[in-house]
Each structure stands twice: as structure tokens, then as C-alpha cells.
C-alpha positions as CSV (number, residue, x, y, z in Angstrom):
1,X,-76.8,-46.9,211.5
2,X,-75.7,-48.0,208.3
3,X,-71.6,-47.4,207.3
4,X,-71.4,-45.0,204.3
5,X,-69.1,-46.8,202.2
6,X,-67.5,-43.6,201.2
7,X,-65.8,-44.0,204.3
8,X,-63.3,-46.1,205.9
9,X,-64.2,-47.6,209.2
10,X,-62.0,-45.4,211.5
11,X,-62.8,-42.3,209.4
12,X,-66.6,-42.9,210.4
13,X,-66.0,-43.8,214.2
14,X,-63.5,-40.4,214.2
15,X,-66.2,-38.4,213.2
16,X,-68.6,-39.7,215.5
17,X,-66.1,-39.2,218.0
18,X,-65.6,-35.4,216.7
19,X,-69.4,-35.1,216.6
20,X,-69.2,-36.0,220.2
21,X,-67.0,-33.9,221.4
22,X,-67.6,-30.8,220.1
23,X,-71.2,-30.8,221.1
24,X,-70.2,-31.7,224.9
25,X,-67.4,-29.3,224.5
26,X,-69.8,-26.3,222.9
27,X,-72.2,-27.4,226.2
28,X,-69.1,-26.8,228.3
29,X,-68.3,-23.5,227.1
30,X,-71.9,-22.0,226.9
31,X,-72.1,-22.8,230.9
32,X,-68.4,-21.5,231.5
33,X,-69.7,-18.4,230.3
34,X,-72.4,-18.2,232.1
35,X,-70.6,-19.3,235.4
36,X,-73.5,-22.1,235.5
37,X,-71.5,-24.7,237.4
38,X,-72.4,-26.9,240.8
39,X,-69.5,-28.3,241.9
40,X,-70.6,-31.7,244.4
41,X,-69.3,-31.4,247.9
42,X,-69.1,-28.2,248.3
43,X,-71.2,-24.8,248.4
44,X,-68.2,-22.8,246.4
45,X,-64.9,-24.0,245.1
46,X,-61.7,-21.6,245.5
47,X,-57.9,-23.0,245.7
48,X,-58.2,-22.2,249.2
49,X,-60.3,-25.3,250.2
50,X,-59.5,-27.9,247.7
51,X,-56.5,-29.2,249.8
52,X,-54.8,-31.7,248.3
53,X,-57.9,-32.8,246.0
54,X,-56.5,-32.2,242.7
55,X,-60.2,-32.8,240.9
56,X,-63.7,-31.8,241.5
57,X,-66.8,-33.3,240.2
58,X,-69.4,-30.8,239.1
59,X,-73.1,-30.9,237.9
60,X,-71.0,-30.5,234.1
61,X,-68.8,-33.3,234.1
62,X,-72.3,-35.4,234.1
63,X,-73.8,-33.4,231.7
64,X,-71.2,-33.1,228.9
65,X,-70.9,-37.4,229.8
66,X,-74.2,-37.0,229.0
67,X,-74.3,-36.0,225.7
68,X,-71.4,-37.8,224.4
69,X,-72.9,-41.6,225.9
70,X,-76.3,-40.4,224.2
71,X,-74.6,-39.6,221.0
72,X,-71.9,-42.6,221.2
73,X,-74.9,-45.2,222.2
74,X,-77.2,-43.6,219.4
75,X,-74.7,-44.2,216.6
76,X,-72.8,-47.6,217.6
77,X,-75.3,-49.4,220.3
78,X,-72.9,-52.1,221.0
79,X,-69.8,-51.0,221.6
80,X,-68.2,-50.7,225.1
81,X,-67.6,-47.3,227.1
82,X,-65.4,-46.6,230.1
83,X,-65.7,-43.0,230.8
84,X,-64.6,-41.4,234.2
85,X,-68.5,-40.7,235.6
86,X,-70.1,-43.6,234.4
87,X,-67.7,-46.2,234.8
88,X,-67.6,-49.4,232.5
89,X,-70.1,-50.5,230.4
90,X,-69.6,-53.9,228.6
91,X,-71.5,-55.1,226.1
92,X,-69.2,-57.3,225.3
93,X,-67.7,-55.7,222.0
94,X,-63.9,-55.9,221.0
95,X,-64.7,-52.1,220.7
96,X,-64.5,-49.9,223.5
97,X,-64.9,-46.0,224.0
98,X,-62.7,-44.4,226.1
99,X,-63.7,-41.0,227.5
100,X,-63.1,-38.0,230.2
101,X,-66.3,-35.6,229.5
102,X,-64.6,-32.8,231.2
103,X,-60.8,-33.5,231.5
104,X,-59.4,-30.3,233.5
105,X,-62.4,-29.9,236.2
106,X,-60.7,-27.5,239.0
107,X,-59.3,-25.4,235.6
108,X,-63.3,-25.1,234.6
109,X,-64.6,-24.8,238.1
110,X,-62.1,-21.7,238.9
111,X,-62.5,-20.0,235.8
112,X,-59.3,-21.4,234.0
113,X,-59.8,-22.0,230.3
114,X,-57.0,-24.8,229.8
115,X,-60.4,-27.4,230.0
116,X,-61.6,-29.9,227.0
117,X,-63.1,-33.1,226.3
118,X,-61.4,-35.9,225.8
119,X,-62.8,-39.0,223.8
120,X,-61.0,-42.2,222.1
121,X,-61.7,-45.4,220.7
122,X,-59.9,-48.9,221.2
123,X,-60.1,-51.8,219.6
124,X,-59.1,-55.2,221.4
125,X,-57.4,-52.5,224.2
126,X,-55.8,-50.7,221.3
127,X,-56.3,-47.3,220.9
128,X,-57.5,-46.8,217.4
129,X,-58.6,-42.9,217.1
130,X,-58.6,-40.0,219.5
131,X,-60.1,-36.6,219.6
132,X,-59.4,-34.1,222.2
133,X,-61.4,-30.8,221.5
134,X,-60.3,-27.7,223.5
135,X,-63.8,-24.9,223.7
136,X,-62.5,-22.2,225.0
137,X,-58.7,-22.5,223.3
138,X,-60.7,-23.2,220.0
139,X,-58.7,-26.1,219.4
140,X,-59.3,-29.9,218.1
141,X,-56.4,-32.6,217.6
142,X,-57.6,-35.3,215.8
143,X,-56.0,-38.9,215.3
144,X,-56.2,-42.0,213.8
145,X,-53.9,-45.0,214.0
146,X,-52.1,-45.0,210.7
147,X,-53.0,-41.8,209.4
148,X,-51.5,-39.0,211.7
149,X,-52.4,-36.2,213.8
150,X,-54.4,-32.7,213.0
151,X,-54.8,-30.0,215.1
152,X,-57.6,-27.9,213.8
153,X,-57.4,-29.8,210.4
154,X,-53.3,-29.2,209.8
155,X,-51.0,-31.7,210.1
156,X,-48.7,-31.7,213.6
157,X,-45.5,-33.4,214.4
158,X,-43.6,-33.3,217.3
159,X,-40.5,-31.3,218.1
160,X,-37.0,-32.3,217.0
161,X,-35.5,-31.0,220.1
162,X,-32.8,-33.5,221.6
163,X,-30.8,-31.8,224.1
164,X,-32.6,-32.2,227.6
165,X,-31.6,-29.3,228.8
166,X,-33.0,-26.8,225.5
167,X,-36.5,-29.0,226.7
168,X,-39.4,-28.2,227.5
169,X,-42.0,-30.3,229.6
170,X,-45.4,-30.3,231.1
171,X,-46.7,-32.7,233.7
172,X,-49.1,-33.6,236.3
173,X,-49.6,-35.6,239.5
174,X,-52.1,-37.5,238.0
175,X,-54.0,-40.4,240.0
176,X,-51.1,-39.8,243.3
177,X,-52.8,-39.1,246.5
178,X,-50.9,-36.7,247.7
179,X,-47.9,-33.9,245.8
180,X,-44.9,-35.9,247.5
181,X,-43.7,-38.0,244.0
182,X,-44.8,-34.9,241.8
183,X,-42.4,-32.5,243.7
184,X,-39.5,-34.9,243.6
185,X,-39.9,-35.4,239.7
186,X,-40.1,-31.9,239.4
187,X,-37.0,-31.6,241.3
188,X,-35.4,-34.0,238.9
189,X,-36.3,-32.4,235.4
190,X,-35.9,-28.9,236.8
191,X,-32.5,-29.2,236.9
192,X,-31.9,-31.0,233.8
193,X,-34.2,-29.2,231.4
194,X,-35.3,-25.7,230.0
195,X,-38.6,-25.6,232.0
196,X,-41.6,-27.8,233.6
197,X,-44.9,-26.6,233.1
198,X,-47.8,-27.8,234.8
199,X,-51.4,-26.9,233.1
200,X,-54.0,-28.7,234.8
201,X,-55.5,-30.8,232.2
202,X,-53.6,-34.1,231.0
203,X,-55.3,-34.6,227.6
204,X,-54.3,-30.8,226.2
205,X,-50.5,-31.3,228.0
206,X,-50.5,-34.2,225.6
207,X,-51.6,-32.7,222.1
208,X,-48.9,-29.9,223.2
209,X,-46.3,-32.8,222.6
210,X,-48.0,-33.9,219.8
211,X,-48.0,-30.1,217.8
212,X,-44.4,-30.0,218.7
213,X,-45.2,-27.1,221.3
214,X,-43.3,-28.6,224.0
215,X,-41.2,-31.8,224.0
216,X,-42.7,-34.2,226.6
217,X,-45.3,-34.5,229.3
218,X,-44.9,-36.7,232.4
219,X,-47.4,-37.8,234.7
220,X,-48.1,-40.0,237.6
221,X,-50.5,-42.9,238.1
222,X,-53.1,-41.9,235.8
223,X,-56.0,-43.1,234.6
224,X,-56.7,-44.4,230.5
225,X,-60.0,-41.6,230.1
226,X,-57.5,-39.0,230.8
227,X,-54.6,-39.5,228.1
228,X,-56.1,-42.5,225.7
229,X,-57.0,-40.0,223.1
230,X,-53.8,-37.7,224.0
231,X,-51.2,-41.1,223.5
232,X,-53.1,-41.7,220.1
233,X,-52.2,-38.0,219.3
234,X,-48.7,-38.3,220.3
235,X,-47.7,-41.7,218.6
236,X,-49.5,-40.4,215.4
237,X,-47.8,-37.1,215.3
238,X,-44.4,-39.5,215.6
239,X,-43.9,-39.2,219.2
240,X,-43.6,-42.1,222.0
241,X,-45.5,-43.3,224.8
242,X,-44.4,-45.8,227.6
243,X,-44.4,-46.5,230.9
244,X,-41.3,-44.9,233.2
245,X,-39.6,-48.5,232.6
246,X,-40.2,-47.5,228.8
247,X,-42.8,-50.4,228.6
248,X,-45.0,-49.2,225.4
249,X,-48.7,-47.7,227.3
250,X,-51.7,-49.6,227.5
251,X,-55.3,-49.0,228.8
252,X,-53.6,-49.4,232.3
253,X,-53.7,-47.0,235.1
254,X,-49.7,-46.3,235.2
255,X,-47.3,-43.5,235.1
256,X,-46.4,-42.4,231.6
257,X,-43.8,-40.4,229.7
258,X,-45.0,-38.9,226.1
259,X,-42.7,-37.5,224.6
260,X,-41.0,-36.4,221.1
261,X,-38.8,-39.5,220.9
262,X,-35.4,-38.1,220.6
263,X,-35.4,-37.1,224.6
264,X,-37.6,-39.9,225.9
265,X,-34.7,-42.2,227.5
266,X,-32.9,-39.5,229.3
267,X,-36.2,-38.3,230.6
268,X,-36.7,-41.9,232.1
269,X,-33.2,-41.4,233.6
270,X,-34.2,-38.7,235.3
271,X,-37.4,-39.9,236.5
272,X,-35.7,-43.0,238.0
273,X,-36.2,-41.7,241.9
274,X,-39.8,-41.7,241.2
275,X,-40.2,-45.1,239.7
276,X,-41.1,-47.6,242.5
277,X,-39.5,-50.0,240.0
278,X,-36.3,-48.8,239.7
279,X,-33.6,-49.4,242.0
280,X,-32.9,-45.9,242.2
281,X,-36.4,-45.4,243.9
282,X,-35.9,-42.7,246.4
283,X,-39.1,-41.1,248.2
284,X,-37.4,-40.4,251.5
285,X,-35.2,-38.0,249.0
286,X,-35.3,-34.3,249.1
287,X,-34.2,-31.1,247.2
288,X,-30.7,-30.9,249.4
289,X,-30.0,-34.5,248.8
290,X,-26.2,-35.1,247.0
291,X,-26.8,-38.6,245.7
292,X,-29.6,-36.7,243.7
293,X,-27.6,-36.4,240.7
């Protein structure tokens, strides 16, 4: 397909990216609706016997990867992908899409609407646009490196809050096998802030930092598809994004902190038991534990 030259390059691989999104995300919702869901493993889901399995695959996830590959593939034949159902798939392009069909699977599968799709674009492993589109919510952030972030077509930015204790923050366990590191951070920014939050999907607990509706998310070992398009979001909307050392975030699997800028180092503080890298790095720690402080 030919470029239109009315638009700029990133303008026309946004909108395919939008194009993309919405129509897996439309597909989502019709079947949400319905309550037209398999979910792979099991004969029902409940959050009685998901355990410690903090995501499902169901028949959906394929399907809305689906449509987005046949759209992506359609449009722009020989760029990369590295989505979470279908894996990598080089073609040996400097671009490469980036993409979690359905990010917030156990939300979908038990009737929770905090669900979307997720999809972003990199270019030489830099994030370069990202689209997160929320069905159900009705919501779309959109962002392109260099031009900011929209949610549903008005300008965001995040909060200005700087106290950590007036703060607000979501988070998730992300890729961590078990709860253990989750419940210590917690812990840690329970006592030092407003509130933690925890929603369920990691790409819509990012575009709340970008629209200024909370002031940081934190998560743990997770994976690019799930926050590529969400950092994009965040950095555009004037936010930061790094590792827990404060390392600026890559396509890596890593923990990350995004948050409004102005609280991000004493976040990090906090977080220090839970950073295998710090020196501070305390997993035999615990809620009665003094040196907690």
C-alpha cells in the first residue's frame, strides 16, 4: 500500500494501528456481551480455581490476535510482530509491532470490563506509536513519539502531584510466579502513599498515569506486549518510564515504574526491598518487620 503523502509516516502507521485496534477491540466486546468465551484449560473459569495463575488464555485472545496480524500484515507486509499468542515474527525489518490482543484476560473471562487491546510500533527497539483502545470503557489513548498523547482525541498530561503521600498508584504482579514480591511492594507504598490500586490490566493502569488520573503504576517482571504502547503513552503525556534502578525502559522483560515524573525517585526508594538489585533487597521481609522503614 502506497503512503498518502498527506501524511507523515507515523501518522499513517498510528492509524493503522487505531484501525487495528478498534476492530479487535469491537470483536472483543460483541463476544463479552454475549458471554461467548472458551477459556483453554479449563471447562469454566471462576476466581476460585485460577490459583495463583494470574492470566488465562481463551478462544478470544487468538481471535482478536487474529484480526489485528491480518490487518497489520495486509497493510505493512514486512514489518516484524511480537505479539503475546503468536510469538515473534521476523522479517527482518528495523520495524517491529508490538502487541497484547487481549491485555486483561481473567478481567474479560470473569465478566470484568477493565479489558482492551493493546498495540505499538518500534522502530530499531524504539517505541514509536502506541494505541491502547478500551471497548467496554469506551476509551482510546493514542501516542506518537514527538507529538503527545490523546485520550479519546483530547490532549492528556500527567498529574502534578509531588507529595508521596497525597499519591495515588496502581500496579500489578506482572510476569512473577507467585504474589510474594507484589505483597511486599504493596506493603512498601501502602504506607507511604494515598492509595494502591490494582486493576487487572497493565496497558489501561498505564494510560491512567498518562491522563493524569493517578500518579504512577508499578509492576513486576513484565513482558514488552503488555505496557509498549502504555510507556509510549506515559512519556508522551510528559511522564517517565524506567526500570526500579531508574534505567530508562526498553523492549525488555523488567520491572518498571511509570509514573508522573515529580514522584518517580521516591517511588524507587520505596521499592528498593523488591529490587533484586538493590542492596536493600529483602524477600525474607514481612509486614511486622522494623528495618522496613
Amino acid at each position: 500500500m502506497a503512503l498518502p503523502k498527506q501524511e507523515t509516516i507515523v501518522e499513517f502507521f498510528t492509524k493503522s494501528a487505531v484501525d487495528a485496534a478498534t476492530r479487535a477491540g469491537h470483536h472483543l466486546l460483541s463476544n463479552y456481551k454475549s458471554h461467548n468465551l472458551e477459556v483453554y484449560g479449563t471447562e469454566t473459569l471462576s476466581v476460585a480455581n485460577r490459583g495463583l495463575t494470574k492470566e488465562i488464555t481463551s478462544s478470544l485472545d487468538n481471535e482478536a490476535d487474529e484480526i489485528i496480524i491480518d490487518l497489520l500484515t495486509k497493510r505493512h507486509p514486512d514489518h516484524n510482530l511480537l505479539t503475546e499468542e503468536t510469538g515473534h515474527i521476523d522479517n527482518g525489518s528495523p520495524y517491529t509491532w508490538v502487541i497484547d490482543p487481549l491485555d486483561g484476560s481473567s478481567n474479560y473471562a470473569n465478566h470484568n470490563p477493565f479489558f482492551c487491546v493493546s498495540i505499538c510500533l518500534a522502530y530499531a527497539n524504539t517505541p514509536i506509536t502506541g494505541v491502547i483502545f478500551a471497548p467496554y470503557l469506551e476509551e482510546i489513548a493514542v501516542a506518537r513519539k514527538g507529538y503527545g498523547c490523546t485520550l479519546n482525541g483530547r490532549p492528556v498530561e500527567v498529574s502534578t502531584t509531588d507529595k508521596l503521600d497525597k499519591g495515588y498508584i496502581v500496579g500489578c504482579p506482572g510476569g512473577d510466579k507467585n504474589n510474594d514480591r507484589f505483597a511486599l511492594m504493596s506493603y512498601m507504598l501502602n504506607k507511604s502513599i494515598k492509595d494502591f490500586r490494582k486493576m487487572g490490566s497493565a496497558a489501561i493502569e498505564a494510560y491512567t498515569v498518562a491522563s493524569g488520573r493517578v500518579d504512577a503504576f508499578v509492576t513486576l517482571n513484565i513482558s514488552p506486549w503488555d505496557i509498549a504502547a502504555g510507556a509510549v503513552c506515559v512519556q508522551e503525556a510528559g511522564g517517565v518510564v524506567t526500570d526500579f534502578n531508574g534505567n530508562d525502559w526498553d523492549l525488555t522483560k523488567s520491572d518498571v515504574c511509570m509514573s508522573n515524573g515529580t514522584m518517580h525517585e521516591s517511588i524507587l526508594e520505596q521499592l528498593r526491598v523488591v529490587n533484586p538489585d538493590h542492596g536493600d533487597y529483602r524477600m525474607d521481609a514481612g509486614p511486622d518487620d522494623k528495618t522496613l522503614v
